[in-house]
C-alpha positions as CSV (number, residue, x, y, z in Angstrom):
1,X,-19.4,-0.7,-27.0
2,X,-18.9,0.6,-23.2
3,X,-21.1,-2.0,-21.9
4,X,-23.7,-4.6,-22.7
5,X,-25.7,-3.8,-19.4
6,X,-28.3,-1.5,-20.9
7,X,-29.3,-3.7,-23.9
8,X,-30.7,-1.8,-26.4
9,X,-31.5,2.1,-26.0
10,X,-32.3,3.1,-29.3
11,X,-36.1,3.5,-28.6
12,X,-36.0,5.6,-24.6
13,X,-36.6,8.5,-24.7
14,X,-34.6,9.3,-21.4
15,X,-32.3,8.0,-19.0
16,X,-32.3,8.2,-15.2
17,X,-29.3,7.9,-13.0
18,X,-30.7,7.4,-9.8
19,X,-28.6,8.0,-6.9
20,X,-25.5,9.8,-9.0
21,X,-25.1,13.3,-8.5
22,X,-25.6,15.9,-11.5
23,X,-21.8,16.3,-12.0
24,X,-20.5,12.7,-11.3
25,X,-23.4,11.7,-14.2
26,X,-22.4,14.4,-16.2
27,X,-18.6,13.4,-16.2
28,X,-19.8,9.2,-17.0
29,X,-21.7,10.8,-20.1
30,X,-18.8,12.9,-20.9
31,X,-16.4,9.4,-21.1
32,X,-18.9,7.4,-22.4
33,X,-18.5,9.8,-25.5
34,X,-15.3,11.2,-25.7
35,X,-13.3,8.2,-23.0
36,X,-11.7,11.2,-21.2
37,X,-12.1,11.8,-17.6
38,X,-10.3,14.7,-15.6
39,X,-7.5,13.0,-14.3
40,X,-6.7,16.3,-11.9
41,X,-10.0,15.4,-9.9
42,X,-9.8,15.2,-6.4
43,X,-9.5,11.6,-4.6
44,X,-13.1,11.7,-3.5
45,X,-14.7,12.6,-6.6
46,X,-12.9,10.0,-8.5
47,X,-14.2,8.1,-5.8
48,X,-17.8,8.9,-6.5
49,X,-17.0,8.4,-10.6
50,X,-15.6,4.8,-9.4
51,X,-18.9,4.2,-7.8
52,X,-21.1,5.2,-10.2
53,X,-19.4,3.3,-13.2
54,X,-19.4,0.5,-11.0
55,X,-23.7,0.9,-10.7
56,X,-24.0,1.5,-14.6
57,X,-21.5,-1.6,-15.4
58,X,-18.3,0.6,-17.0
59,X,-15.9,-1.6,-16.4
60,X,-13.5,0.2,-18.5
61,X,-14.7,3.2,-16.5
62,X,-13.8,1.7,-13.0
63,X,-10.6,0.6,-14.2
64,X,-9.4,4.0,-15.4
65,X,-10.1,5.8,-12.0
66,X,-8.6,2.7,-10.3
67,X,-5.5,3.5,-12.0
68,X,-5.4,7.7,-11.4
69,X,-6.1,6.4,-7.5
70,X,-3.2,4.4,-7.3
71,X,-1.4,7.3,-9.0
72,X,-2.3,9.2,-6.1
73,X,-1.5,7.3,-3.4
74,X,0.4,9.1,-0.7
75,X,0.9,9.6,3.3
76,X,-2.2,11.5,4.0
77,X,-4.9,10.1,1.8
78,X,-3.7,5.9,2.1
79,X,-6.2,5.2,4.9
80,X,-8.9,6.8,3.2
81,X,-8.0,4.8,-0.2
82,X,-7.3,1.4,1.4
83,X,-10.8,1.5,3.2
84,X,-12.6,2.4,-0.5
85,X,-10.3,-0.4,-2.0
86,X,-11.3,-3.0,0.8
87,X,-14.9,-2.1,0.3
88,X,-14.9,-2.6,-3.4
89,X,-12.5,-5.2,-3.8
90,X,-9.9,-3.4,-5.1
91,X,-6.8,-5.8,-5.0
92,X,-3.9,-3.7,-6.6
93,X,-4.9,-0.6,-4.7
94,X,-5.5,-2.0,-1.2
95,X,-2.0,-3.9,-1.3
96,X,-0.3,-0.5,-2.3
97,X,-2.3,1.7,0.5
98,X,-1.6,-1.4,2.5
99,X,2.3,-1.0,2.6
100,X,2.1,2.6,2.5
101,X,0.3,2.3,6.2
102,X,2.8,-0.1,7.3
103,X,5.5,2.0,6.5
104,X,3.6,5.0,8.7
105,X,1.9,2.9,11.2
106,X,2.5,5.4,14.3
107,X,1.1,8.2,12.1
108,X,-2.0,6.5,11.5
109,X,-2.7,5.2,15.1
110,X,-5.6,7.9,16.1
111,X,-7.0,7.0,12.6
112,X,-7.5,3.8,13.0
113,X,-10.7,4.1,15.9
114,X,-12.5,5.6,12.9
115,X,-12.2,2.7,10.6
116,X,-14.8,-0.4,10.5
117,X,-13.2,-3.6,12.7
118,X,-13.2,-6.1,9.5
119,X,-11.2,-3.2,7.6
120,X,-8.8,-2.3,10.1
121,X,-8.3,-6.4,11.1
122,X,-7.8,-6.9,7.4
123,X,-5.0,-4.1,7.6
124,X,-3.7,-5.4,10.6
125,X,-3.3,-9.2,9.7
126,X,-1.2,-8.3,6.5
């Protein structure tokens, strides 16, 4: 069983997603049945999946595109990943986008006016 967070179905006649786009619901449905997810997706619309399973309770959902993230991780998309991370408590991932913007601190510097102050003092304090 995916998850326990929708009790018993067997009597609705239909299921809303509120606040999930058409395609991001239509990939959950797809994993909920067949537990594959396009692993080629872009960062942000893994993103998007991450958020959803997170508001329908996949765990197993939010773990799988917390591990193609991570996969991902590289110079240009780490501060865009280690703000997501911070904001949804992803551990693993914001230590590993964490180092990665140490490493490039100067390239980052103009970035960093754009990031919210209990992010970027998070980053900063590592």
């Amino acid at each position: 069983m995916r998850t326990d967070f929708w009790d018993d179905l067997s009597s609705a006649e239909s299921i809303v997603f509120e606040d999930i786009p058409y395609n991001v619901g239509c990939d959950v449905l797809k994993w909920m049945y067949t537990d594959e997810l396009n692993g080629q997706a872009d960062i942000h619309y893994l993103m998007e999946i991450y958020t959803a399973a997170m508001k329908l309770h996949l765990v197993d959902l939010q773990k799988k595109c917390e591990l193609i993230l991570y996969g991902r991780i590289d110079g240009d998309n780490c501060l865009l990943l280690y703000e997501f991370a911070a904001r949804n408590d992803l551990e693993r991932l914001r230590e590993e986008t964490g180092r990665v913007v140490k490493v490039r601190w100067k390239q980052f510097e103009d970035d960093f006016a754009n990031l919210p102050a209990p992010i970027l003092y998070r980053l900063v304090k590592r």
